[in-house]
VEXDREN-2710 file (C-alpha; in Angstrom, 1 decimal):
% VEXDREN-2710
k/r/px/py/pz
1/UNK/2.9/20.8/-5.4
2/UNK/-1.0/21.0/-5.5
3/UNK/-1.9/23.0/-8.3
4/UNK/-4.3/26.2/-7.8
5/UNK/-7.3/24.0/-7.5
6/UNK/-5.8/21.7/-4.9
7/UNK/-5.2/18.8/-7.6
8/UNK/-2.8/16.6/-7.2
9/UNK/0.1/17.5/-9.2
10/UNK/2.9/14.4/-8.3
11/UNK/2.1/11.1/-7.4
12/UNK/5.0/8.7/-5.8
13/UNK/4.3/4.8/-5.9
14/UNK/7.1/2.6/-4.2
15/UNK/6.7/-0.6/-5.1
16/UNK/5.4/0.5/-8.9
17/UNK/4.4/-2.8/-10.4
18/UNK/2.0/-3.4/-7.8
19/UNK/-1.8/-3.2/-9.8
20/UNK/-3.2/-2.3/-6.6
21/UNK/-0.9/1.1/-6.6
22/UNK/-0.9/1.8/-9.9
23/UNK/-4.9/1.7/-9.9
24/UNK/-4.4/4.3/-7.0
25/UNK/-2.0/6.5/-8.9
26/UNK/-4.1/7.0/-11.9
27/UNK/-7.7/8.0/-9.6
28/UNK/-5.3/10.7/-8.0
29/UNK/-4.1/11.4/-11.2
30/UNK/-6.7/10.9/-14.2
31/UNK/-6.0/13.9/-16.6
32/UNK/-2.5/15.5/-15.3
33/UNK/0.1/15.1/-13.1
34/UNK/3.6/13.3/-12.8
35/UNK/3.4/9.7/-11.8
36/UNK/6.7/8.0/-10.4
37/UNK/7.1/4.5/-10.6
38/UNK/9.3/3.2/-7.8
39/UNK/10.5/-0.4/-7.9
40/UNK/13.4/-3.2/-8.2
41/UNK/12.2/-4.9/-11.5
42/UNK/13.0/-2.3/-14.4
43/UNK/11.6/-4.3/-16.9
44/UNK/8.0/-4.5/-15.5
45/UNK/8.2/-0.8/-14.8
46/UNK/9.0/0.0/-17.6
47/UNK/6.6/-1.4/-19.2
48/UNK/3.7/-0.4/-16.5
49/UNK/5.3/3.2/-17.3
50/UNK/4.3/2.8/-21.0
51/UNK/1.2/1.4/-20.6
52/UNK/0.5/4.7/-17.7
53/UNK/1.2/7.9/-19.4
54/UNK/-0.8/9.9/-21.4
55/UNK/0.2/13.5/-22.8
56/UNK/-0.3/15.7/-19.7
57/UNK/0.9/12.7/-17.5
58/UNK/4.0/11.4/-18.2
59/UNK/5.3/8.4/-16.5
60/UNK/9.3/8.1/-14.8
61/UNK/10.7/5.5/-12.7
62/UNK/13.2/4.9/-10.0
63/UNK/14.7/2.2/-8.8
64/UNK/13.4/0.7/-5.0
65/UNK/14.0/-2.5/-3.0
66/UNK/11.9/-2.6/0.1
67/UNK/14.8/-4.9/1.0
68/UNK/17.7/-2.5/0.9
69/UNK/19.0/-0.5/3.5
70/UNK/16.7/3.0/5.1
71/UNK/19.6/4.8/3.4
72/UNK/18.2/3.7/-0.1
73/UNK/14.7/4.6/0.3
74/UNK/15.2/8.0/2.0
75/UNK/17.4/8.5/-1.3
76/UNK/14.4/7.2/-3.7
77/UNK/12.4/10.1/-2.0
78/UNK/14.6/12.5/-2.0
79/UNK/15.5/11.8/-5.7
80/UNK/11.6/12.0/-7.0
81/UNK/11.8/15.4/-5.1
82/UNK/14.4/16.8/-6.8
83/UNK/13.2/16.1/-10.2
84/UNK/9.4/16.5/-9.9
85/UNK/9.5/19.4/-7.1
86/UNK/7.3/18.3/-3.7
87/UNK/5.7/14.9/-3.5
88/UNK/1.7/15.7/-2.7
89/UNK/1.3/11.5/-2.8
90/UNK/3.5/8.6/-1.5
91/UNK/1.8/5.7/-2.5
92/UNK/3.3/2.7/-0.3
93/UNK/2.0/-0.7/-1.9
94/UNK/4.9/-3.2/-1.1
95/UNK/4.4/-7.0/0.0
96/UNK/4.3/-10.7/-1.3
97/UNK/1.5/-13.3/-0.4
98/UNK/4.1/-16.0/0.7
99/UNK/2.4/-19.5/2.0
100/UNK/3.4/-20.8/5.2
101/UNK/4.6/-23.9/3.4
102/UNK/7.1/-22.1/1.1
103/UNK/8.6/-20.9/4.4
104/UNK/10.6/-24.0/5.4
105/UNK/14.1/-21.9/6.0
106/UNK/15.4/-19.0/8.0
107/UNK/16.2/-17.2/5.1
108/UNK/12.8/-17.4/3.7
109/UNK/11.1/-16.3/6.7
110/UNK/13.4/-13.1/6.8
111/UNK/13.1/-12.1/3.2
112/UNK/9.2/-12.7/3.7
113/UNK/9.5/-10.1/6.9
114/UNK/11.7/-8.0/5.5
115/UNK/9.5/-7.6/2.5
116/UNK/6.2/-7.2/4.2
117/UNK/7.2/-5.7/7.5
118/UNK/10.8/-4.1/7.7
119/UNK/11.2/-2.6/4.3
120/UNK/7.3/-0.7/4.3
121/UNK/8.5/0.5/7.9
122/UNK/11.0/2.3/7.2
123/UNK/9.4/3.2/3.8
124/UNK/6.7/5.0/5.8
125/UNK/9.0/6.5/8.2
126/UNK/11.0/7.9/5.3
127/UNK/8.0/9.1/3.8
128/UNK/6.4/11.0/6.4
129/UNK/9.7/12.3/7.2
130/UNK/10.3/13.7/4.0
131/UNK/6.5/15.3/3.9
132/UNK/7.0/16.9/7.0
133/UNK/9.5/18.4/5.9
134/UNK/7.9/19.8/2.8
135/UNK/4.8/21.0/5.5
136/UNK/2.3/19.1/3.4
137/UNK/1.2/15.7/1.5
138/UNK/-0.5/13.1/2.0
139/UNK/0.9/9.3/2.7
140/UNK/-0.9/6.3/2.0
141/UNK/-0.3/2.9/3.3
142/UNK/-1.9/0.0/1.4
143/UNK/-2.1/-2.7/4.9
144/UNK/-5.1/-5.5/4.5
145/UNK/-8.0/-6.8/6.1
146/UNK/-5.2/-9.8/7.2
147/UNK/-4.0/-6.8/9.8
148/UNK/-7.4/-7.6/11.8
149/UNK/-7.5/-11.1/12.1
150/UNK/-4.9/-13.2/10.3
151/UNK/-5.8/-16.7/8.1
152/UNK/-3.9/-19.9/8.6
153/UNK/-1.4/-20.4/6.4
154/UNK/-0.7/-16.4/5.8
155/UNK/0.5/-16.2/9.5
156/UNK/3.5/-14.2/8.3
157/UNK/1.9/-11.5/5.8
158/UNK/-1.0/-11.1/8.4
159/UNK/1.5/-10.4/11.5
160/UNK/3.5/-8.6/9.4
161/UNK/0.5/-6.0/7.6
162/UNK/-0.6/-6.3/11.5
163/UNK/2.5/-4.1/12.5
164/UNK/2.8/-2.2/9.7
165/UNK/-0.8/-0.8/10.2
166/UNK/-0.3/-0.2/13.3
167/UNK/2.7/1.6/13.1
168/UNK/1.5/3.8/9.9
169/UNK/-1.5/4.6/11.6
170/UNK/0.6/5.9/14.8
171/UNK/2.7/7.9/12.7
172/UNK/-1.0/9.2/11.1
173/UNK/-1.5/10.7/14.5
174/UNK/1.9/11.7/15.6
175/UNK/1.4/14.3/12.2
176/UNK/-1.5/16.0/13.0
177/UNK/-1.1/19.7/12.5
178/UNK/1.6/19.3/10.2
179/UNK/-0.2/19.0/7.4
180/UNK/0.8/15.8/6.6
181/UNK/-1.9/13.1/6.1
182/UNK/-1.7/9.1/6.8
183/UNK/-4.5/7.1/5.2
184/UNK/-4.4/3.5/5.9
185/UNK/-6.4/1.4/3.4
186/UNK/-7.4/-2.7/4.5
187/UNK/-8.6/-4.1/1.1
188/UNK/-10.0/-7.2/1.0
189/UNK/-9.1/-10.0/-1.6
190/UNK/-8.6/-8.2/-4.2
191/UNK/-8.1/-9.8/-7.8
192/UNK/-4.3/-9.4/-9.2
193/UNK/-1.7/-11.3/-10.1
194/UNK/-0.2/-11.9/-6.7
195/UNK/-4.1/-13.8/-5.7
196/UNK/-4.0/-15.6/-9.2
197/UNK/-5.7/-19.4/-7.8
198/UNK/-6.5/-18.5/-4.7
199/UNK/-10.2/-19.1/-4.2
200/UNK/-12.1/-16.0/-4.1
201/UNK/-13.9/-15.3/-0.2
202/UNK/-17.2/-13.2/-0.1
203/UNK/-16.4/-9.6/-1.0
204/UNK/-13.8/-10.2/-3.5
205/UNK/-13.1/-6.9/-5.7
206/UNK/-10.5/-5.6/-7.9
207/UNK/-7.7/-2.8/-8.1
208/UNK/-10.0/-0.2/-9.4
209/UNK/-12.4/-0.3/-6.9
210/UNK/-9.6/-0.2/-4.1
211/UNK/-8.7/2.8/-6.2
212/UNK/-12.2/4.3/-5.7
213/UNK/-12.5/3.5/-2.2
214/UNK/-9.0/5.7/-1.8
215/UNK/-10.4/8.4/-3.9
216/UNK/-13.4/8.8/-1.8
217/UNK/-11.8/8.8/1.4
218/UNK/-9.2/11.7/0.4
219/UNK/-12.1/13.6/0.0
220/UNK/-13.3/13.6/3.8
221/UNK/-10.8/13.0/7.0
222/UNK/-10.6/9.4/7.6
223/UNK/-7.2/8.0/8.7
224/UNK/-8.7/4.3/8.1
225/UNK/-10.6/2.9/5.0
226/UNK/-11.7/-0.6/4.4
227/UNK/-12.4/-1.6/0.5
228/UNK/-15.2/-2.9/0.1
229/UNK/-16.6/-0.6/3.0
230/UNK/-18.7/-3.4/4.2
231/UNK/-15.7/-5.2/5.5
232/UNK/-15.1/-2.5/8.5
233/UNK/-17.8/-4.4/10.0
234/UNK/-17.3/-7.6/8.9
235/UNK/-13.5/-7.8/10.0
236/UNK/-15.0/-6.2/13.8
237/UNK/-17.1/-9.2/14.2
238/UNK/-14.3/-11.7/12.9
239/UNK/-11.6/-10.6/15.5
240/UNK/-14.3/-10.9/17.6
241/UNK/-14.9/-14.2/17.6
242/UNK/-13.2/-17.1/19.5
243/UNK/-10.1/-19.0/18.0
244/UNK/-12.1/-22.3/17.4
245/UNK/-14.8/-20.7/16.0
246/UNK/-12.6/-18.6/13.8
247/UNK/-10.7/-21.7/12.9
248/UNK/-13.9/-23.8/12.0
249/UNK/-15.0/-21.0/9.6
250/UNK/-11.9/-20.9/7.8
251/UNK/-12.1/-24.6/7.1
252/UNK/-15.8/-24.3/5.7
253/UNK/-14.7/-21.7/3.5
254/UNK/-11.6/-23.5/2.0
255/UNK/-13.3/-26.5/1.7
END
């Protein structure tokens, strides 16, 4: 629950290793504030937990697979609940950047899906269902500029943050008057580990300013942030633009 200033008092992050999420739990809460770290490797979160907390903000963790059943996840909410009181944040920041080429099986294309498309699904619908219910909080979904117009060889992750966008931001609208909030945020390349080696496109940033981008944008009523800002129109021109063309400017850029 907000405290008597409307601060944010408890911050959920499923999938807590990612440094995109974690850079978004600590702007929500810099001073004070219970942060949950929810993820599958306990090790890393752990260690993220440590590394987190500070003496008015202490740092828990739960265990969540984006690849287990709805059942699971609706229990990972229900479980931060219970210990921490209302959730006023559920971070969702789940996903692998998988190249086309890795995917050369059946099973690899439906882990990839499952990771990026199925398991956030049902991770938002289990979150908004669960703030609803409390009559207030506010859920955001970290998609990607890849939702607009998706590169070759991320064909996968980009139809997959395509849906998911889509879907969270229907959900967004389905809760107005609730008092529930959906802000979906499309960063950009954004330097972590998962990017490590890839070359770095125009616009390139890091977690904290995703973080800051997130932080402004809970302050007015946007349902839909780019970070950087610039790429709002950037990506609208992109998706504009015909397949060959599209395809030609790709190439430059790799080359």
């Amino acid at each position: 629950m907000r405290d008597g200033l409307g601060r944010t008092q408890t911050v959920l992050l499923l999938g807590g290793t990612s440094e995109i999420g974690q850079a978004v739990a600590a702007q929500l809460l810099p001073y004070a504030g219970n942060l949950i770290l929810a993820g599958r490797d306990p090790d890393a979160l752990a260690e993220a937990a440590r590394r987190l907390a500070a003496p008015r903000r202490p740092v828990s963790t739960l265990h969540y697979d984006a690849l287990a059943p709805a059942a699971a996840t609706v229990d990972v909410l229900a479980t931060a609940a219970a210990r921490h009181g209302d959730l006023d944040v559920v971070v969702l920041a789940v996903g692998v950047l998988t190249d086309e080429a890795a995917l050369t099986g059946t099973p690899a294309v439906e882990r990839a899906l499952r990771t990026n498309l199925l398991g956030p699904v049902l991770a938002v619908h289990a979150a908004a269902a669960r703030l609803r219910e409390q009559g207030h909080g506010t859920l955001i979904v970290l998609s990607s500029v890849a939702a607009v117009r998706t590169r070759d060889g991320l064909f996968s992750y980009g139809v997959a943050k395509a849906a998911l966008d889509v879907y969270a931001r229907r959900i967004g609208r389905s809760l107005r008057g609730s008092g529930v909030r959906v802000l979906v945020v499309r960063p950009g390349h954004v330097r972590t580990r998962m990017t490590a080696g890839l070359p770095e496109p125009p616009f390139t940033t890091g977690p904290g300013d995703v973080a800051a981008r997130v932080g402004r944008a809970l302050n007015g009523r946007a349902a839909l942030v780019h970070s950087p800002a610039v790429l709002r129109p950037v990506m609208t021109a992109l998706r504009l633009l015909p397949a060959a063309v599209y395809r030609r400017l790709q190439e430059g850029t790799n080359s």
